[in-house]
NUKELUM-627923 format. One line per field, with one value per residue (C-alpha): x, z, y; residue number from 1; residue in one letter. Coordinates in steps of 0.5 Angstrom, whole numbers. Layout:
// residues N
east <- (X, ...)
up <- (Z, ...)
north <- (Y, ...)
nr <- (NUM, ...)
rest <- (a, ...)
//
This chain:
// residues 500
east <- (79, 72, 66, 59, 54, 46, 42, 34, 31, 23, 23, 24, 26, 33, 36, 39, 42, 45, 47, 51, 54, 56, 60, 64, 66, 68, 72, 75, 74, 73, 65, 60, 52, 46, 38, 35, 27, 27, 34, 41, 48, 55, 60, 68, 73, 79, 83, 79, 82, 79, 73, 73, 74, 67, 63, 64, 64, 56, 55, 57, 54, 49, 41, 38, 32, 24, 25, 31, 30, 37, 44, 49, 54, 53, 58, 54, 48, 44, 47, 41, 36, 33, 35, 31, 32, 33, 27, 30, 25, 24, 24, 17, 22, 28, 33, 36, 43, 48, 52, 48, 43, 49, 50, 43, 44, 51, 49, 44, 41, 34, 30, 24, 24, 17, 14, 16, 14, 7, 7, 8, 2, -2, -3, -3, 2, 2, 10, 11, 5, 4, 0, 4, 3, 4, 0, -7, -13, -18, -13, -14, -22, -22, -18, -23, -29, -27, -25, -17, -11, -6, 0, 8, 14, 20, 25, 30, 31, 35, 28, 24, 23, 21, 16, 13, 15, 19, 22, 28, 24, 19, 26, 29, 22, 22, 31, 29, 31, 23, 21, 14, 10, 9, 4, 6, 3, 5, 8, 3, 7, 5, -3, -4, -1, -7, -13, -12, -6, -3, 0, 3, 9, 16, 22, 24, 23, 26, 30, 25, 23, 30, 31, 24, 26, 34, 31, 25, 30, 35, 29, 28, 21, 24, 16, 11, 4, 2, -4, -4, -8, -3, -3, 3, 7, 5, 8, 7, 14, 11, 16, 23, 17, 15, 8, 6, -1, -2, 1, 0, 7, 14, 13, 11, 13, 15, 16, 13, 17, 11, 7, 13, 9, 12, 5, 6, 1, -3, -8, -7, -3, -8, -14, -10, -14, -21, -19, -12, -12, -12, -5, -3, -2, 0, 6, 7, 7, 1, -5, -5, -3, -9, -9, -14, -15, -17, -19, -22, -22, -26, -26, -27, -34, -33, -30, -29, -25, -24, -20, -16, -16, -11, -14, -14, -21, -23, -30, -32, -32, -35, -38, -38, -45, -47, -51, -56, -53, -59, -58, -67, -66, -60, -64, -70, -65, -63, -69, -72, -67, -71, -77, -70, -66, -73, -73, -65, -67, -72, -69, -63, -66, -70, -63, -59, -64, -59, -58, -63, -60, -54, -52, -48, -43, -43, -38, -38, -39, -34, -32, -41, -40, -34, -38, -45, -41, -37, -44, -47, -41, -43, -36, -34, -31, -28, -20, -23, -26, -19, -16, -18, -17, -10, -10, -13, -8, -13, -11, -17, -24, -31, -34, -36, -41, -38, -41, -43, -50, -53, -57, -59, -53, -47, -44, -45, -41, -47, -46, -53, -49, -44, -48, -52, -46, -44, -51, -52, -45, -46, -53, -50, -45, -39, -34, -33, -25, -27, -32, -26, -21, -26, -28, -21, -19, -25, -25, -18, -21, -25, -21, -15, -21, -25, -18, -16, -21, -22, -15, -16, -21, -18, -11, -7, -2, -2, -6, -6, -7, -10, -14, -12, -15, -9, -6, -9, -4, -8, -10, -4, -1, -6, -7, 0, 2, -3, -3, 5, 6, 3, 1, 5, 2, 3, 3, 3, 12, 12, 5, 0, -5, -11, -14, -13)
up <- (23, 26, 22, 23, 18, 18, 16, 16, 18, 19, 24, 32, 30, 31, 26, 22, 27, 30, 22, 21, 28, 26, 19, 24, 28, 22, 19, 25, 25, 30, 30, 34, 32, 36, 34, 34, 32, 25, 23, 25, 27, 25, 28, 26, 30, 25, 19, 13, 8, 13, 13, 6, 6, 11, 6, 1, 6, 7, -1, -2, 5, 7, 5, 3, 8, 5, 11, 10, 5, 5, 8, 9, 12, 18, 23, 29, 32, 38, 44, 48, 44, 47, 44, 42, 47, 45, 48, 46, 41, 36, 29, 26, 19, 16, 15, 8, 7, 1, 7, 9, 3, -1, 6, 5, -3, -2, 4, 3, -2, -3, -6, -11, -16, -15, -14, -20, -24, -21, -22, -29, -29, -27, -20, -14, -9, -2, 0, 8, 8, 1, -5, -11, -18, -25, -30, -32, -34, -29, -24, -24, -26, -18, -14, -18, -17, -9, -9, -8, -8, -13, -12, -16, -13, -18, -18, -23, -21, -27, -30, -27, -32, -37, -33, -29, -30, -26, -24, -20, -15, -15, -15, -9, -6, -7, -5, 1, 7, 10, 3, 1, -3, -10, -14, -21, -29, -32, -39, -44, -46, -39, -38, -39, -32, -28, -28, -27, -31, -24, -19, -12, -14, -10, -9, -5, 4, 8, 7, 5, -1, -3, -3, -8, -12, -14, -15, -20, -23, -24, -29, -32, -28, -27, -23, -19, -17, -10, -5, 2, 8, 11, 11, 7, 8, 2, 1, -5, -8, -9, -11, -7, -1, 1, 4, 7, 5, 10, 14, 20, 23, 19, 23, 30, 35, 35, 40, 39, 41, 42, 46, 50, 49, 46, 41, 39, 34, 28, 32, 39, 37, 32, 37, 42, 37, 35, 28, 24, 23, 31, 30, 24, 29, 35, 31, 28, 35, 32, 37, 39, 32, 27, 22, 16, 16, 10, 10, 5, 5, 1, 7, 13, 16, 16, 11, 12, 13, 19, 23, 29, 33, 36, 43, 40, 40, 33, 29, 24, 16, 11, 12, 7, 9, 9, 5, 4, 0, -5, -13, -12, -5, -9, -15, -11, -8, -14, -16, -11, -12, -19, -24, -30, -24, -24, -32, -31, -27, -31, -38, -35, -33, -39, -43, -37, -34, -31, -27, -22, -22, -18, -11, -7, -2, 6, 4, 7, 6, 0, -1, -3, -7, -12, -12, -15, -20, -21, -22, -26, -31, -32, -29, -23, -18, -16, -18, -25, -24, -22, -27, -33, -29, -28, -35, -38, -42, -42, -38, -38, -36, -37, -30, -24, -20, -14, -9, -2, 0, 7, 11, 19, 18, 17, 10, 7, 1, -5, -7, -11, -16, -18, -19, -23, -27, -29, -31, -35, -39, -40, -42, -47, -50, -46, -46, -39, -39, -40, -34, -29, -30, -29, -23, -20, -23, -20, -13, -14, -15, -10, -5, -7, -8, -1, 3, 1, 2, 10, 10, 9, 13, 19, 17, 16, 12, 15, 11, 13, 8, 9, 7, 3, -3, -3, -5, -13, -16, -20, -14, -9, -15, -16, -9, -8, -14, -13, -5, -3, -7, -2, 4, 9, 6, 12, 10, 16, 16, 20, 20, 15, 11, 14, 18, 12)
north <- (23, 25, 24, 24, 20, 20, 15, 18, 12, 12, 6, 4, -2, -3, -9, -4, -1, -8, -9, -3, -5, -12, -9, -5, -11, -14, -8, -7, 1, 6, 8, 7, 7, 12, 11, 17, 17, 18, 17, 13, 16, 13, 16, 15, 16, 13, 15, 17, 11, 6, 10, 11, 3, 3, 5, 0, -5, -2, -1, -9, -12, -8, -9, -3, -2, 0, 5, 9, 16, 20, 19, 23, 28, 32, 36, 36, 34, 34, 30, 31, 27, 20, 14, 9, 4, -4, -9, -14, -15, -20, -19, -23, -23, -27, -22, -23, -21, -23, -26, -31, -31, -34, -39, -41, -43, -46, -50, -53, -59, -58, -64, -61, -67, -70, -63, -60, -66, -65, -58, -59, -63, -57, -60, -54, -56, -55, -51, -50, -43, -43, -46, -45, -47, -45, -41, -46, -43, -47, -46, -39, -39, -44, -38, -33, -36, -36, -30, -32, -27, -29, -27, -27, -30, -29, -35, -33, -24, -23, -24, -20, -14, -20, -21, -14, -7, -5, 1, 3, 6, -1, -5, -2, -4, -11, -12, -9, -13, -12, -16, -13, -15, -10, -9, -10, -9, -16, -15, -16, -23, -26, -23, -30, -33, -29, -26, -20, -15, -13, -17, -17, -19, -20, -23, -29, -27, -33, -39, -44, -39, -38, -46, -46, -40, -43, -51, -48, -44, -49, -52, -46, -44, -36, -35, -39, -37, -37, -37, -36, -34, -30, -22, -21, -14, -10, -3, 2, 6, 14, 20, 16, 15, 8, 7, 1, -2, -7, -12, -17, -19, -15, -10, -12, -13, -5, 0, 6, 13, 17, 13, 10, 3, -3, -6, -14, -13, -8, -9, -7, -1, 1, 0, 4, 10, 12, 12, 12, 20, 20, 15, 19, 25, 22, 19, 26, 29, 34, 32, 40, 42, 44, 39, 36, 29, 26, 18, 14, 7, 1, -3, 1, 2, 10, 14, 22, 29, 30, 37, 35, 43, 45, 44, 37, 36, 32, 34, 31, 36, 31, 25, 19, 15, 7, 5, 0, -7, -7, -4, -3, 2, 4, 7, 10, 14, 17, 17, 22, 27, 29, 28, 27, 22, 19, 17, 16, 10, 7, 8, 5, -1, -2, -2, -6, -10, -14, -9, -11, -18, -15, -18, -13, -15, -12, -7, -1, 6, 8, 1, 1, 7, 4, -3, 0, 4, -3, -7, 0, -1, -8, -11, -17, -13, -7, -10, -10, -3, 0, -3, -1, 6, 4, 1, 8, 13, 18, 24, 28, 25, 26, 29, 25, 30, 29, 34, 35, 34, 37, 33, 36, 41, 36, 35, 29, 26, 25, 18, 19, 24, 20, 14, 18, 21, 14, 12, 17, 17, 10, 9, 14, 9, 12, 6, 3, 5, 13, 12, 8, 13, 18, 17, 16, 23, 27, 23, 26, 32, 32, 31, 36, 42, 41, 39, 47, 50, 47, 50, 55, 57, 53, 57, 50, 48, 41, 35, 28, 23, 16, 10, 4, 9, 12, 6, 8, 11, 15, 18, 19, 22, 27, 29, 29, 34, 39, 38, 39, 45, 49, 44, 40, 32, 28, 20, 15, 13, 7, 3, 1, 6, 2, -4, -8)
nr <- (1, 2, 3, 4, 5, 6, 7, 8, 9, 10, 11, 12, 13, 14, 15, 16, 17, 18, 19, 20, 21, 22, 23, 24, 25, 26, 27, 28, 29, 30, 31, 32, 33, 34, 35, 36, 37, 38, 39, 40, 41, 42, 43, 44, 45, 46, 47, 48, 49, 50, 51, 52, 53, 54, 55, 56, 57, 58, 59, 60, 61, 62, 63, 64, 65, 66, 67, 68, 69, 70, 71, 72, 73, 74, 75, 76, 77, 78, 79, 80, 81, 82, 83, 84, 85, 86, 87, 88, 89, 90, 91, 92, 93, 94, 95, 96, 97, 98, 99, 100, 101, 102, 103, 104, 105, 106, 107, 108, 109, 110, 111, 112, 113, 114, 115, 116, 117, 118, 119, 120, 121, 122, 123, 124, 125, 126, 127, 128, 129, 130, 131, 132, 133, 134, 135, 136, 137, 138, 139, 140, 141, 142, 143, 144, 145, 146, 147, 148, 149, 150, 151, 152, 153, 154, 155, 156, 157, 158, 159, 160, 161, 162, 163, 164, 165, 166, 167, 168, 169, 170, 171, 172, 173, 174, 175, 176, 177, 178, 179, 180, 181, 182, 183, 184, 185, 186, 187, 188, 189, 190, 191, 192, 193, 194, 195, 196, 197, 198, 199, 200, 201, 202, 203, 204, 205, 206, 207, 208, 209, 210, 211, 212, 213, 214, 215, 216, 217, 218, 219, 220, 221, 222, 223, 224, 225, 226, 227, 228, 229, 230, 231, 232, 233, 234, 235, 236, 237, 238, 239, 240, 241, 242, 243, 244, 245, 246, 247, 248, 249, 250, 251, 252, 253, 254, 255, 256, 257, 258, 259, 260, 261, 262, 263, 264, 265, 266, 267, 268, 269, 270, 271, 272, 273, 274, 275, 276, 277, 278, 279, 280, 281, 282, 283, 284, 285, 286, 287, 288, 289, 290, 291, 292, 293, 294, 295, 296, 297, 298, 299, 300, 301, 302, 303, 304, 305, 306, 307, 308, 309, 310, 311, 312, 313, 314, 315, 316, 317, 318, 319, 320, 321, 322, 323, 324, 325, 326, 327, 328, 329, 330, 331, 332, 333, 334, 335, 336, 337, 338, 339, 340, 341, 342, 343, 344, 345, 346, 347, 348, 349, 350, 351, 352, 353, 354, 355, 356, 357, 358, 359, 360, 361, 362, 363, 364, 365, 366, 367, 368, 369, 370, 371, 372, 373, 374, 375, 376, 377, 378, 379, 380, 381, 382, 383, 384, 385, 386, 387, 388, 389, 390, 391, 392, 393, 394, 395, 396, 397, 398, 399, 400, 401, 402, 403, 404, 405, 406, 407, 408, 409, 410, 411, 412, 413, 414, 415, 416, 417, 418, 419, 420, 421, 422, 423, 424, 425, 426, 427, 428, 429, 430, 431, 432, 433, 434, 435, 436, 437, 438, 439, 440, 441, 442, 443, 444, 445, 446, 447, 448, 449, 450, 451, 452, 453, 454, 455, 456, 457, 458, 459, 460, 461, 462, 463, 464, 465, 466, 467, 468, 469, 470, 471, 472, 473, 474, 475, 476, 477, 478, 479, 480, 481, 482, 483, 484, 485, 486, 487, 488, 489, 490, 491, 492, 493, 494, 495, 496, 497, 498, 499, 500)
rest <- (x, x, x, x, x, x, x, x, x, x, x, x, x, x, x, x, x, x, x, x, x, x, x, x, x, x, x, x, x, x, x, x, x, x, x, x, x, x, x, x, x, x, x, x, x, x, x, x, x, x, x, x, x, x, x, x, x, x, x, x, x, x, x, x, x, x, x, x, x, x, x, x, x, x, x, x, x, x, x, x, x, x, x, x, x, x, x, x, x, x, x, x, x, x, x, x, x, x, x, x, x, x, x, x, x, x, x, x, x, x, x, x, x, x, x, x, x, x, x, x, x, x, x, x, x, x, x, x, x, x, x, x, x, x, x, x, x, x, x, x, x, x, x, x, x, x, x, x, x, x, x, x, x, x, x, x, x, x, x, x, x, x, x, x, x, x, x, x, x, x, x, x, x, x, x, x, x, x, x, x, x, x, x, x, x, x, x, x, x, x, x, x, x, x, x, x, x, x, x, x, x, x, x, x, x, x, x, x, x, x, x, x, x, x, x, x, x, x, x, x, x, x, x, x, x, x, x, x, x, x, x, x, x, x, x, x, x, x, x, x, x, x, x, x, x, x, x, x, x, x, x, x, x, x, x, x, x, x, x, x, x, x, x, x, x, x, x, x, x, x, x, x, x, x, x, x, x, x, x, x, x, x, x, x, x, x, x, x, x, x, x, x, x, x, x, x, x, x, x, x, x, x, x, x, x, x, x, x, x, x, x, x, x, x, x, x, x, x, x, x, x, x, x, x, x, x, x, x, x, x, x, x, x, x, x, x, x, x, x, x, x, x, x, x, x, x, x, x, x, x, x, x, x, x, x, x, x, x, x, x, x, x, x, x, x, x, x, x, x, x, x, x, x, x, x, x, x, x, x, x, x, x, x, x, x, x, x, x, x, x, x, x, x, x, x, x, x, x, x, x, x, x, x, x, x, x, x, x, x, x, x, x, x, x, x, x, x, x, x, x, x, x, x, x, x, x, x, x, x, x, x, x, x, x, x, x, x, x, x, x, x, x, x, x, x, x, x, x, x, x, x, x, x, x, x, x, x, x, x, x, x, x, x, x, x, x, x, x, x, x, x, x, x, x, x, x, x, x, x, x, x, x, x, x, x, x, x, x, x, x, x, x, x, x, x, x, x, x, x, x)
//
């Protein structure tokens, strides 16, 4: 019996690939592997109980992977297609299978004694890269004070949903054999363990974590707190899509297919492009297509909506300006837009005089934007800001004025008007969660409003989104919902959203 089976695979990596092959030898049946860009072909040749008997092999002893979206039977496909050639690259990751995570368990003796003891003495201990810890108030109040990520390692898996809420989409994330990092919401009996109500969260990535997580739990330690100065793989699940946030090592070294071009860090590939919309469109083949590209990020210089024309030349539509670091220069320019902004602005300051007292960070452009709305509101930081967005059951807001103002025949982001919005609403008395979740709702709006109407007037159904903003799901859902019904949204499938 011939069959063929498809697996949509969004990677040039080819260790799921080799996977696959290695299940074939060991069941012995007559099947062989191609991989395609974007997807991996099994093709049998062999009775159809030894195939049936195949697949539930793979369902048993194949990991799910983050990059893989459907699977499925085909009756022909296009043999002229390129192959993914093998590099011979080498993976910057441990690849976990039930095979060889159960050898990892069973194989090894693991003497953690000393340190748990010292763990439960509130002391941090240094494990391999890592710093871990267990749930301590001064602890938590030292990482804050110097601006450290805290992050969730789940030592006992069959106490996860105790822990965080999670569901099937998030699950499948955190098992998959890349291992990222995801953020979660902590269950409100464990809000105490971090400074924060969501955490990046996961599973056990390699053997030395695995060994940590099974000696912990044997003392009934289902989670440890950790930091590091690496840049971990993040991802976030949305609609059965996984987008990557950010990431230094898993995915590279990686050959790219449309460049032809093997790139051995984030860095060297991304810098092979004037901006991540210009890398979007190459890896999508659309350099001479039109496309709208809409980019906003916290820690980028430059924020903007951009059109690629379909000569490929890249114009810039709306511009998100720099800002100076300073709440006074700030509020002069509120100021200057009218006498009643004027009088906003004294009256805030003699209501909230501790305004002028605020130190901004070197943030640049929409990052400056949501960190002045952070310190208006009267709160630490931009996480907390989000948060309470996140956290908010609200489904309708106040409005946010988030318009367009034109300086010298180029359309600039207004941040004056939402800065104004805020203060306006808050010296009203308006409760910070309300003006939060507001301002992601608009920005939402924003972006969805000016992203169809530069469509329409380029004729394009194609909109590219980008930016570790989408990384808030309020926003992603937003533009996600109201885009995809009549556009083609495009999200980077195999690289990260941003620099970060």
């Amino acid at each position: 019996m011939k069959l063929i089976y498809k697996i949509e695979f969004n990677s040039t990596a080819l260790y799921f690939k080799k996977l696959i092959d290695e299940l074939i030898i060991e069941d012995n049946i007559k099947a062989f592997t191609k991989q395609y860009f974007g997807f991996i072909l099994i093709i049998f040749d062999d009775d159809s109980e030894k195939i049936e008997s195949f697949f539930i092999t793979l369902e048993k002893k194949l990991p799910i992977s983050m990059f893989i979206s459907k699977s499925y039977v085909i009756d022909t496909f296009d043999e002229n297609l390129e192959e993914i050639k093998d590099f011979n690259l080498k993976e910057n990751f441990e690849i976990l299978t039930p095979k060889n995570i159960k050898e990892i368990l069973e194989d090894n003796y693991f003497d953690f004694l000393d340190n748990i003891i010292k763990l439960s003495k509130n002391e941090v201990i240094e494990y391999k890269n890592i710093k871990i810890f267990l749930p301590n108030k001064e602890i938590l109040e030292e990482l804050k004070i110097n601006n450290e990520e805290i992050k969730l390692l789940i030592c006992n898996s069959n106490k996860i949903s105790n822990i965080v809420k999670v569901d099937n989409s998030d699950l499948a994330l955190l098992c998959s054999i890349e291992r990222p990092l995801v953020r979660l919401k902590l269950q409100d009996e464990y809000l105490n363990i971090s400074n924060s109500k969501y955490i990046y969260t996961r599973l056990p990535n390699n053997k030395d974590m695995l060994l940590l997580s099974q000696v912990l739990s044997k003392q009934n330690i289902d989670y440890i707190l950790y930091t590091t100065n690496e840049k971990e793989l993040k991802a976030i699940s949305n609609n059965d899509k996984n987008i990557i946030i950010s990431d230094e090592k898993t995915l590279f070294p990686k050959y790219d297919f449309t460049l032809k071009k093997v790139f051995n860090t984030k860095e060297e590939y991304f810098n092979s492009f004037p901006n991540i919309y210009k890398s979007i469109i190459s890896y999508e083949s659309k350099e001479n297509i039109s496309t709208i590209g809409v980019y906003f990020s916290q820690s980028s210089k430059n924020s903007f909506v951009d059109i690629n024309t379909s000569t490929g030349k890249e114009k810039r539509v709306i511009y998100v300006p720099e800002i100076d670091n300073s709440i006074d220069k700030v509020f002069e320019d509120i100021s200057s837009i009218d006498e009643n902004s004027k009088r906003l602005i004294d009256n805030f300051i003699k209501k909230y005089p501790d305004i002028l007292n605020q130190k901004l960070s070197n943030l640049n452009s929409f990052g400056a934007i949501i960190e002045i709305c952070t310190k208006v509101l009267g709160l630490n930081n931009i996480i907390e800001f989000e948060e309470l967005a996140l956290n908010s059951s609200y489904s309708n807001g106040v409005q946010i004025d988030m318009k367009i103002n034109k300086v010298e025949d180029k359309n600039y982001l207004d941040y004056r008007k939402i800065i104004q919005s805020i203060m306006s609403y808050k010296i009203a008395d308006v409760d910070n969660e309300t003006l939060a979740y507001s301002f992601y709702e608009f920005l939402g709006e924003f972006i969805v409003e000016y992203s169809k109407e530069i469509a329409r007037q380029i004729k394009t159904k194609n909109i590219v989104l980008c930016g570790d903003i989408f990384t808030n799901r309020l926003i992603l859902n937003k533009v996600i919902k109201e885009l995809s019904k009549n556009h083609n949204l495009i999200l980077p499938k195999e690289y990260p959203l941003d620099y970060i």
